[in-house]
NUMI-107306 format. One record per atom (N, C-alpha, C): y, z, x; residue number from 0; residue in three letters. Coordinates in Angstrom, 1 decimal, always signed. Layout:
BEGIN
<rec><c2>Y</c2><c3>Z</c3><c1>X</c1><num>NUM</num><residu>ala</residu></rec>
...
This chain:
BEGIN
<rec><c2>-12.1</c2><c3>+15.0</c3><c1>+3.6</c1><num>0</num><residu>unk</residu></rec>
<rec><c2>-12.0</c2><c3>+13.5</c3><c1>+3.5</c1><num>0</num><residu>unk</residu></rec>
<rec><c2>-10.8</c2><c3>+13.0</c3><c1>+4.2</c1><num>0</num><residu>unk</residu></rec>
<rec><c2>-10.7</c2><c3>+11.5</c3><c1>+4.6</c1><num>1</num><residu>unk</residu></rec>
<rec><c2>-9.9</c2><c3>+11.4</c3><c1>+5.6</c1><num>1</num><residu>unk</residu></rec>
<rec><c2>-8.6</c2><c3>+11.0</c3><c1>+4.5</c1><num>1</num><residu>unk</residu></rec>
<rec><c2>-7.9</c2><c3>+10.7</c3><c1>+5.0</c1><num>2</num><residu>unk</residu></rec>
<rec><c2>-6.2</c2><c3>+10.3</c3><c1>+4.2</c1><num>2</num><residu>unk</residu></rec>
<rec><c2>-6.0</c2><c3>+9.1</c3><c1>+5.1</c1><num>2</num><residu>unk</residu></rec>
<rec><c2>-5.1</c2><c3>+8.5</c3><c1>+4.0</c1><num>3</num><residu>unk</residu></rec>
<rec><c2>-4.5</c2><c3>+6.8</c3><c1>+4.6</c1><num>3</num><residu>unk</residu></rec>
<rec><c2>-2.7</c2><c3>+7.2</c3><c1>+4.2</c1><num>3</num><residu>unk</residu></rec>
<rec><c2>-2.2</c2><c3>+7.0</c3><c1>+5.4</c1><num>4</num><residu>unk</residu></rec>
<rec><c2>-0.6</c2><c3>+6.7</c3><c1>+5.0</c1><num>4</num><residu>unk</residu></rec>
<rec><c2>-0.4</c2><c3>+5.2</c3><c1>+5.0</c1><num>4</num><residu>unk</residu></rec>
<rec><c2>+0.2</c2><c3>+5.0</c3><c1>+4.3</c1><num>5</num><residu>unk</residu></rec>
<rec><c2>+0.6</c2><c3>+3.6</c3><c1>+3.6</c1><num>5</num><residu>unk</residu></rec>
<rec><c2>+2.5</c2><c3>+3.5</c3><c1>+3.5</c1><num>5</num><residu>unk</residu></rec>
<rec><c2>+2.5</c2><c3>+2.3</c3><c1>+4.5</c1><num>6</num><residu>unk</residu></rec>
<rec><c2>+4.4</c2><c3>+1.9</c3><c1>+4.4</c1><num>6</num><residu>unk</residu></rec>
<rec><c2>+4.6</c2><c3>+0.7</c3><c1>+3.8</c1><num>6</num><residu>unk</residu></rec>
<rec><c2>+5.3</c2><c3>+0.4</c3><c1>+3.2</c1><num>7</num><residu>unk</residu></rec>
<rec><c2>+6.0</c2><c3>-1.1</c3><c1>+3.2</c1><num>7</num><residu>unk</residu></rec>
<rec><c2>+6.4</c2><c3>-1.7</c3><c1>+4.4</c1><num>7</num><residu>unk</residu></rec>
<rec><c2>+6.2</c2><c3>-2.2</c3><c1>+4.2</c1><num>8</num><residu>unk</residu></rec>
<rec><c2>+6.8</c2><c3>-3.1</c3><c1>+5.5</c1><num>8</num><residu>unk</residu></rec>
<rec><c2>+7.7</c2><c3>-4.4</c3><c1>+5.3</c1><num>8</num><residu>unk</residu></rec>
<rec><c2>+7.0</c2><c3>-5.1</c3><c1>+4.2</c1><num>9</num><residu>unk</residu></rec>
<rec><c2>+7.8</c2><c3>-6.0</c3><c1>+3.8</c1><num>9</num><residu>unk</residu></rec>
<rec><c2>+8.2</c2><c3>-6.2</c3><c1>+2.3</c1><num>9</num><residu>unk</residu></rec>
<rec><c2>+9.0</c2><c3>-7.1</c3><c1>+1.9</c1><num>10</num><residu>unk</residu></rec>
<rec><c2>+9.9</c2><c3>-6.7</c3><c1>+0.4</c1><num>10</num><residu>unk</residu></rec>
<rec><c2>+8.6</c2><c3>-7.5</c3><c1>-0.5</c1><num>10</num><residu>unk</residu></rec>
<rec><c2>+8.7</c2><c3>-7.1</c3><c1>-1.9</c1><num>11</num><residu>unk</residu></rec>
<rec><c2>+8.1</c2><c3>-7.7</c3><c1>-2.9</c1><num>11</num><residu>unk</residu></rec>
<rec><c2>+8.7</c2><c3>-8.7</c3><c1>-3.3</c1><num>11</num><residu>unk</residu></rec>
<rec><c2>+9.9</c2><c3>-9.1</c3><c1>-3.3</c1><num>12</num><residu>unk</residu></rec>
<rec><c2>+10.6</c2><c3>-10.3</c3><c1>-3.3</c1><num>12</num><residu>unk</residu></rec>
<rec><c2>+9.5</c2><c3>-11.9</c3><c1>-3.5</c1><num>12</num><residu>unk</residu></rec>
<rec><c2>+9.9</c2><c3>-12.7</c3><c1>-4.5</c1><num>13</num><residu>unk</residu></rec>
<rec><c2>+8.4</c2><c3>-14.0</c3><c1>-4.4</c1><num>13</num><residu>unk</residu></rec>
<rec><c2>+7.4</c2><c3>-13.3</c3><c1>-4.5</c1><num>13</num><residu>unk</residu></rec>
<rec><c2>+6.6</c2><c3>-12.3</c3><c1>-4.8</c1><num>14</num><residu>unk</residu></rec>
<rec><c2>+5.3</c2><c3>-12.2</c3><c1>-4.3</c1><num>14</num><residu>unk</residu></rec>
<rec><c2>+5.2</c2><c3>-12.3</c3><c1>-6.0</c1><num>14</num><residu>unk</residu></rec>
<rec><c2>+3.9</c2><c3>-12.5</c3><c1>-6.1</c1><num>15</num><residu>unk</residu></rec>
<rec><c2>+3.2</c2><c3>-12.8</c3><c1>-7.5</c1><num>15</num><residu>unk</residu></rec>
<rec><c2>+3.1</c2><c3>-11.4</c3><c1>-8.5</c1><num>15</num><residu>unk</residu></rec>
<rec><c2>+3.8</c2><c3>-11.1</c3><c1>-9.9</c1><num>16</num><residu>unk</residu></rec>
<rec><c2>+3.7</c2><c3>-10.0</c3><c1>-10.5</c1><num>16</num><residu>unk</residu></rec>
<rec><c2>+2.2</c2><c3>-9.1</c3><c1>-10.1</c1><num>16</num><residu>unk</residu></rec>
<rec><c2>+1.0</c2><c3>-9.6</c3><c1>-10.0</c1><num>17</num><residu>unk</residu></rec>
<rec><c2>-0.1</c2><c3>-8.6</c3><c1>-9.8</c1><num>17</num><residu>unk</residu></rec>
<rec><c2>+0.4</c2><c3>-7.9</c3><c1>-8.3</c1><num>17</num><residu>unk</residu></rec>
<rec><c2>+0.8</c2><c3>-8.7</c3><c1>-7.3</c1><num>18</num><residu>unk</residu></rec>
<rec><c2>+0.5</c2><c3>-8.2</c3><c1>-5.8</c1><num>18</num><residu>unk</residu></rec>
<rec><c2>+2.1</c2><c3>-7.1</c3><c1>-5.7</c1><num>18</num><residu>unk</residu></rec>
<rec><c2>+3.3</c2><c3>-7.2</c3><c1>-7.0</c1><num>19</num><residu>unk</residu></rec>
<rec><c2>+4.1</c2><c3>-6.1</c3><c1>-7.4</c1><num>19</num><residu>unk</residu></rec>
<rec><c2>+3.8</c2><c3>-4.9</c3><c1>-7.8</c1><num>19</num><residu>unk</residu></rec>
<rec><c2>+2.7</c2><c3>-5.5</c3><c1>-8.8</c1><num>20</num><residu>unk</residu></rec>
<rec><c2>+2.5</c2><c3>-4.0</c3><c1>-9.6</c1><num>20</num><residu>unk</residu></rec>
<rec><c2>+1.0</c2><c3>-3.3</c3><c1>-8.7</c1><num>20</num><residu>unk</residu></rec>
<rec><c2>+0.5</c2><c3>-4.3</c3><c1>-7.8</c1><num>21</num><residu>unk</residu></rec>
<rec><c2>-0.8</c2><c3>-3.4</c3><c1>-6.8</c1><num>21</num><residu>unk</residu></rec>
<rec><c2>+0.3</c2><c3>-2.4</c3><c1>-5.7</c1><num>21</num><residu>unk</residu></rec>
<rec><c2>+1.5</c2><c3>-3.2</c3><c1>-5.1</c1><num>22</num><residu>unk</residu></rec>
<rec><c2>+2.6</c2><c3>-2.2</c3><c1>-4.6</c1><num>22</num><residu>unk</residu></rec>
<rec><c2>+2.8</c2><c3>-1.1</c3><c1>-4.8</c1><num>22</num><residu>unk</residu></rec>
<rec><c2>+3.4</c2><c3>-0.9</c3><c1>-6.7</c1><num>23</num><residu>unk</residu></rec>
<rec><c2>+3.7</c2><c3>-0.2</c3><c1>-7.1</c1><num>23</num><residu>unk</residu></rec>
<rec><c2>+2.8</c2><c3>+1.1</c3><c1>-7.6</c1><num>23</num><residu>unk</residu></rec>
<rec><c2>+1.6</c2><c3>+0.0</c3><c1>-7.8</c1><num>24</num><residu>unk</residu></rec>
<rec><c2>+0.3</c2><c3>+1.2</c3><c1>-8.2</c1><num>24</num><residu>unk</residu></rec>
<rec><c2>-0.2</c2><c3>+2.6</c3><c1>-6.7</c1><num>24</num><residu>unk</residu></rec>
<rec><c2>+0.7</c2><c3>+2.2</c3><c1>-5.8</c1><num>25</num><residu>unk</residu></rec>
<rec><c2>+0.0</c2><c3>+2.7</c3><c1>-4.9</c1><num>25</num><residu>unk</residu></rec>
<rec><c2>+1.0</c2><c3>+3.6</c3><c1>-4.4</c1><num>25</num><residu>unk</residu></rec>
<rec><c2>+2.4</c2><c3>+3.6</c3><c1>-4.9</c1><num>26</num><residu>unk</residu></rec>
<rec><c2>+3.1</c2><c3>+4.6</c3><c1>-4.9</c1><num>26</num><residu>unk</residu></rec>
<rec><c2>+4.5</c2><c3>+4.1</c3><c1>-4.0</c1><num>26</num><residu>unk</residu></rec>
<rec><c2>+4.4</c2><c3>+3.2</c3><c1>-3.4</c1><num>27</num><residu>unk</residu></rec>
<rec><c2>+5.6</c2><c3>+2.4</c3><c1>-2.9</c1><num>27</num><residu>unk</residu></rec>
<rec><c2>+6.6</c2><c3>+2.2</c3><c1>-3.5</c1><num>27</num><residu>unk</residu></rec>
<rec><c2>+8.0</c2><c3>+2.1</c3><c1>-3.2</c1><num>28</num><residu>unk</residu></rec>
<rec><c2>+9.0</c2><c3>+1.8</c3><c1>-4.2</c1><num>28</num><residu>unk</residu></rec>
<rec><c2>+9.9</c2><c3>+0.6</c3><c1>-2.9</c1><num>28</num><residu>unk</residu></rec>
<rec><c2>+10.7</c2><c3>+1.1</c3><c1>-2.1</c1><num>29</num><residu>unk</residu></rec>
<rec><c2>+11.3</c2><c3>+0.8</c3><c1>-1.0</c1><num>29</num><residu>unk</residu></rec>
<rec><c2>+10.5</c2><c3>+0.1</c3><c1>+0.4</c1><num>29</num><residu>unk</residu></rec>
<rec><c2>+11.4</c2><c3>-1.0</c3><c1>+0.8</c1><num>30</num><residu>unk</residu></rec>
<rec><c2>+10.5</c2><c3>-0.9</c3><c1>+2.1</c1><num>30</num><residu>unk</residu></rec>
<rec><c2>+10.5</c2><c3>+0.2</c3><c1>+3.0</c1><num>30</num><residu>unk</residu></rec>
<rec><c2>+10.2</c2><c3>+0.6</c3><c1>+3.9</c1><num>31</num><residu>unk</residu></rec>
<rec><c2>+10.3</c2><c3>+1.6</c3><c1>+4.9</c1><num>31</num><residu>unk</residu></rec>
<rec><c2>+9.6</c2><c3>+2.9</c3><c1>+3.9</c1><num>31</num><residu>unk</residu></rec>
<rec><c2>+9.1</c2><c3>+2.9</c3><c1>+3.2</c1><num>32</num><residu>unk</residu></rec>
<rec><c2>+8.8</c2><c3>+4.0</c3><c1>+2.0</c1><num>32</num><residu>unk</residu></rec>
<rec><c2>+7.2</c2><c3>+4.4</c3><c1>+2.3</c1><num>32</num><residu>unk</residu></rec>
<rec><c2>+6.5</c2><c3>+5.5</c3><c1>+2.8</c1><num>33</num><residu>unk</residu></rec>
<rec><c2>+5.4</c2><c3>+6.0</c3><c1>+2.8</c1><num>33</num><residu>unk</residu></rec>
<rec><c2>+4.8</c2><c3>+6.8</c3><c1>+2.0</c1><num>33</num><residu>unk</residu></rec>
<rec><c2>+3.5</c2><c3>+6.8</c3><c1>+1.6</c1><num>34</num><residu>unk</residu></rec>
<rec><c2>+2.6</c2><c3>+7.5</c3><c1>+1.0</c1><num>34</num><residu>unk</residu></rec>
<rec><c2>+1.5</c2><c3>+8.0</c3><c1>+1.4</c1><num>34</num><residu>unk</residu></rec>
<rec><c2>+0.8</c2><c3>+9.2</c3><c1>+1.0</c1><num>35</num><residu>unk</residu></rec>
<rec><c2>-0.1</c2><c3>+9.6</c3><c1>+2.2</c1><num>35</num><residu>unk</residu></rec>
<rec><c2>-1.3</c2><c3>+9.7</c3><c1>+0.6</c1><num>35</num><residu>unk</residu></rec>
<rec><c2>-2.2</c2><c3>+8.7</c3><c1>+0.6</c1><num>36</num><residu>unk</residu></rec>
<rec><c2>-3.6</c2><c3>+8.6</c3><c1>-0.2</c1><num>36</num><residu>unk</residu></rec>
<rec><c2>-4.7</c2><c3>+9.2</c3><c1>+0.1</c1><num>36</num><residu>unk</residu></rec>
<rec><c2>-5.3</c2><c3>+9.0</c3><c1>-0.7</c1><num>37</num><residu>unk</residu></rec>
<rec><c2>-7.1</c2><c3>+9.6</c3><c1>+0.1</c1><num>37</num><residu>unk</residu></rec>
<rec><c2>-7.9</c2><c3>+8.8</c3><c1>+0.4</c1><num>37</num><residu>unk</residu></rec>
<rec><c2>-8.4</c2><c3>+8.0</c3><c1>+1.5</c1><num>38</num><residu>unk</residu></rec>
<rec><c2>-9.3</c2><c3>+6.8</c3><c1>+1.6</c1><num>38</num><residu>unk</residu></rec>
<rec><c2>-10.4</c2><c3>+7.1</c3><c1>+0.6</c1><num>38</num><residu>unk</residu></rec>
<rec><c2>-10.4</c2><c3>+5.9</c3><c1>-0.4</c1><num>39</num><residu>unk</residu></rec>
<rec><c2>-11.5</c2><c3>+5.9</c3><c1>-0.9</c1><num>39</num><residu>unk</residu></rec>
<rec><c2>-11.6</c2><c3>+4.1</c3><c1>-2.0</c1><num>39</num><residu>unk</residu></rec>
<rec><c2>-13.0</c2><c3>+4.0</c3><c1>-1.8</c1><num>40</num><residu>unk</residu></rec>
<rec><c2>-12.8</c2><c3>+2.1</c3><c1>-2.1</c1><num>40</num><residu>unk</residu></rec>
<rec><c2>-11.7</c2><c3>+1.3</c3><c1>-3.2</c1><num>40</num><residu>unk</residu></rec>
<rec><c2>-10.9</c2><c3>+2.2</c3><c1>-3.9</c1><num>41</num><residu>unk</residu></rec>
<rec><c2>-10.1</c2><c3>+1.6</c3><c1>-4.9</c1><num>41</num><residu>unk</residu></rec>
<rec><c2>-8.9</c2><c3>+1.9</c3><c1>-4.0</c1><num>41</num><residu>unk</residu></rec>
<rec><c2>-8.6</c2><c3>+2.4</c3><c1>-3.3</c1><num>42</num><residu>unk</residu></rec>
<rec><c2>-7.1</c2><c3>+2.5</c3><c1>-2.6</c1><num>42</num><residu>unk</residu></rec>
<rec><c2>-7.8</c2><c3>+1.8</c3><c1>-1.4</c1><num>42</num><residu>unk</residu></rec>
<rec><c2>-8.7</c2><c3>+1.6</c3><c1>-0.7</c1><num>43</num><residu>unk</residu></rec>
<rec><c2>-9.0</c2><c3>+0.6</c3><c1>+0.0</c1><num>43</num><residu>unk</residu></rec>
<rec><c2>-8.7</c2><c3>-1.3</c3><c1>-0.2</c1><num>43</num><residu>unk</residu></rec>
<rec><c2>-9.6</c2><c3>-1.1</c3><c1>-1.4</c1><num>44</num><residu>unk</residu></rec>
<rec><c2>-9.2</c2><c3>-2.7</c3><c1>-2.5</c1><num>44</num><residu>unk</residu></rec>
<rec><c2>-7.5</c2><c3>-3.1</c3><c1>-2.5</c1><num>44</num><residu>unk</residu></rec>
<rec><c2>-7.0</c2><c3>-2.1</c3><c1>-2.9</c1><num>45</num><residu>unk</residu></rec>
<rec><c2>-5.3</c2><c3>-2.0</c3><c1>-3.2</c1><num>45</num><residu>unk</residu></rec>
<rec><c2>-5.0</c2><c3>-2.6</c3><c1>-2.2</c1><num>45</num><residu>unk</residu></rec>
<rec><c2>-5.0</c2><c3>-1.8</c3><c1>-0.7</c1><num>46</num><residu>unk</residu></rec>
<rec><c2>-4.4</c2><c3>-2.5</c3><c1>+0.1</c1><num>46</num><residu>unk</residu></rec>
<rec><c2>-4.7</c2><c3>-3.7</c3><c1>+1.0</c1><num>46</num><residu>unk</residu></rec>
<rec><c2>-6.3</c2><c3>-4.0</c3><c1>+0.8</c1><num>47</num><residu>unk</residu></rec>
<rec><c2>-6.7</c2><c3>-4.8</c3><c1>+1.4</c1><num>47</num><residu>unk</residu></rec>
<rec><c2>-6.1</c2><c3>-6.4</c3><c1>+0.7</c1><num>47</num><residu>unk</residu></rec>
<rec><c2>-6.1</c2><c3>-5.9</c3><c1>-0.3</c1><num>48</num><residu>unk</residu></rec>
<rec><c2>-5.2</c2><c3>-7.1</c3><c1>-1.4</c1><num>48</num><residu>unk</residu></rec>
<rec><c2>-3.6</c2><c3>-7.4</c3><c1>-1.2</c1><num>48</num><residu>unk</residu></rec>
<rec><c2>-3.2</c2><c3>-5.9</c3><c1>-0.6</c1><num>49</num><residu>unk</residu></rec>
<rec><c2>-1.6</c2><c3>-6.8</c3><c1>-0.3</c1><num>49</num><residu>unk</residu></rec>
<rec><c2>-1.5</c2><c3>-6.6</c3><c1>+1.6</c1><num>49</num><residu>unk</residu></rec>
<rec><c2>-2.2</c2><c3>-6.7</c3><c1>+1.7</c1><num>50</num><residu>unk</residu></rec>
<rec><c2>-2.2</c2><c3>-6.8</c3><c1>+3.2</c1><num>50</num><residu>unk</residu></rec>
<rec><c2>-1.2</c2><c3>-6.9</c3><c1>+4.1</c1><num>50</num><residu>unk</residu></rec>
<rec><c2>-0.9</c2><c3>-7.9</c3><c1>+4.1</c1><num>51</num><residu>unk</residu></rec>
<rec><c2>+0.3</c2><c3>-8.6</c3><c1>+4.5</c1><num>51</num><residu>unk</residu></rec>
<rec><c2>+2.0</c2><c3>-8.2</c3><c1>+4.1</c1><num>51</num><residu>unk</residu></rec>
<rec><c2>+2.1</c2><c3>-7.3</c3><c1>+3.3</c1><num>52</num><residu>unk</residu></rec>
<rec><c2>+3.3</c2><c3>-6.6</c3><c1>+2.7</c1><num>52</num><residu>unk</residu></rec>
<rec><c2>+3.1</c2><c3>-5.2</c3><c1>+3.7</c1><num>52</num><residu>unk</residu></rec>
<rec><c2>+1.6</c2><c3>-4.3</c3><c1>+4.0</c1><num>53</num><residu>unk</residu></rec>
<rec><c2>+1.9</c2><c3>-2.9</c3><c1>+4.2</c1><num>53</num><residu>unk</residu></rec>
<rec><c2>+1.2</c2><c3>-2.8</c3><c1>+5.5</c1><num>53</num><residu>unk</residu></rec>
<rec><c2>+1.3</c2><c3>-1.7</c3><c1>+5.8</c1><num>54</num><residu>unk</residu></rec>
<rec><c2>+1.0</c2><c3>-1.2</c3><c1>+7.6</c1><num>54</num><residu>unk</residu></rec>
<rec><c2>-0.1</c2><c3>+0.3</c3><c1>+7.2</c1><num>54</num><residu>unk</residu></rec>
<rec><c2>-0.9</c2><c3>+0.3</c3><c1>+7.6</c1><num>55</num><residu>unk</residu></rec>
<rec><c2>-1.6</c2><c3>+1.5</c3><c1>+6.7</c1><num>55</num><residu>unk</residu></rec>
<rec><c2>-2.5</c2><c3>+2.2</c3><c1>+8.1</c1><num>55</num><residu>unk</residu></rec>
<rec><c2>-2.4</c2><c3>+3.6</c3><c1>+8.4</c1><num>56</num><residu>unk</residu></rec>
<rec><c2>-2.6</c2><c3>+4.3</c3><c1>+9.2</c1><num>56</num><residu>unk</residu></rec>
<rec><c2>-3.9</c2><c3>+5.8</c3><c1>+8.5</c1><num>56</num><residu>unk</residu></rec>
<rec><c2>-4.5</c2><c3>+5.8</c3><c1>+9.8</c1><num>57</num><residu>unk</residu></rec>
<rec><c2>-5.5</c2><c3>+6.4</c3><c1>+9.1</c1><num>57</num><residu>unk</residu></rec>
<rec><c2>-5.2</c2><c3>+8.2</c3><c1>+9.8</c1><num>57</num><residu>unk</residu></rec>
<rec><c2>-5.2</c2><c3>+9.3</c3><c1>+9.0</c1><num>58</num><residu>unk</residu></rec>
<rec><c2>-4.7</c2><c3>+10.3</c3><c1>+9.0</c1><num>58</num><residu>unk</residu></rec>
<rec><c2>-6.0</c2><c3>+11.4</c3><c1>+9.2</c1><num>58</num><residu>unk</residu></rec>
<rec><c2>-6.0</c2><c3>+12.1</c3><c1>+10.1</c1><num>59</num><residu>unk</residu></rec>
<rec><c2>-7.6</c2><c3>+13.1</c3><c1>+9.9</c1><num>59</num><residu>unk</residu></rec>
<rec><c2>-7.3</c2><c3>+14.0</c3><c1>+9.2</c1><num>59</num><residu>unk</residu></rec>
């Protein structure tokens, strides 16, 4: 199954408590901070929702 790396890109700073803790749910802490997930539709949902905060790369 394929893998998604996931970075911050930008701060949580202002952003609304839910689009913090969808950050945090996903394993982010720092900007510049990566995670390597499993694509699959709930970690899909995750990021499609903070969009704009991460940079997400797809890993074979």
């Amino acid at each position: 199954m394929a893998k998604l790396k996931i970075t911050l890109v930008r701060s949580t700073i202002g952003q609304k408590p839910a689009k913090r803790a969808t950050v945090r749910s996903l394993g982010l802490r720092r900007i510049s901070s990566s995670v390597v997930q499993e694509d699959n539709p709930s970690v899909r949902g995750m990021v499609a929702s903070v969009a704009h905060l991460v940079k997400v790369e797809e890993i074979q």
